[in-house]
C-alpha angles and dihedrals in degrees: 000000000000116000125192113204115210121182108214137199139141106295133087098246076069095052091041090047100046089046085062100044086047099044087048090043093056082044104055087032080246122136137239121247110191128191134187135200136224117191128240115275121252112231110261116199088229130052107219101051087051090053089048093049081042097050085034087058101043086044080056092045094049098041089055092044084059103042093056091048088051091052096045101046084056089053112040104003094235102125109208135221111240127211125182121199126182110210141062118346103231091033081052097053097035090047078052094056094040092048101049125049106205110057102125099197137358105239118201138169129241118218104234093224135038131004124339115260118256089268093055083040094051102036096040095044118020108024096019086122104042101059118110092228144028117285111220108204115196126205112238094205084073117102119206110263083062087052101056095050089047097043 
């Protein structure tokens, strides 16, 4: 089966990212894989405090993971698999490609303004050509009218 991995947060280049991904995934009869980071943890001097920011940052994460399935079994009735990781960004996502074996393209947002993130960065420059599957990168300036008809 085709999968579609979309990275989420909290920006509009995500939403935008994971619209198209579940629009082309209707479309191809493929499914959405969407992950979500969490960013490495900062050393705390006490422990306590660091598990609660930890276990503050996952509850974030999942709450935002949810809320985009939700969001995407409404809309286009493909209901997602969902994955939370806790590290690097790149090393994440490229840990995630080299895991699972049918993800049939990365799909990630472009902010419409400004410069790309560090995944676009990363995907589209320096590893563009060592990825085991296309990378789809969105522009985050569409609305959605615009990707329903591309995706």
């Amino acid at each position: 089966m085709r999968t579609y991995l979309v990275v989420v947060d909290e920006t509009q280049e995500a939403e935008t990212a994971l619209r198209f991904a579940a629009r082309r995934a209707a479309k191809t009869g493929g499914s959405v894989r969407i992950l979500a980071l969490i960013p490495p943890s900062e050393f705390v001097q006490w422990g306590g405090v660091q598990a609660t920011m930890e276990d503050e940052a996952i509850q974030r994460a999942e709450a935002l993971v949810t809320s985009a399935a939700g969001t995407l079994t409404e809309e286009s009735g493909i209901r997602p698999s969902i994955t939370v990781r806790q590290g690097d960004a790149v090393s994440v996502v490229r840990a995630m490609l080299e895991e699972t074996d049918d993800v049939a393209a990365l799909v990630l947002g472009a902010a419409a303004v400004g410069p790309p993130g560090a995944l676009v960065s990363h995907f589209a420059g320096v590893d563009a050509g060592r990825t085991p599957c296309p990378i789809m990168i969105i522009p985050g300036g569409l609305d959605a009218e615009t990707i329903d008809r591309l995706s």
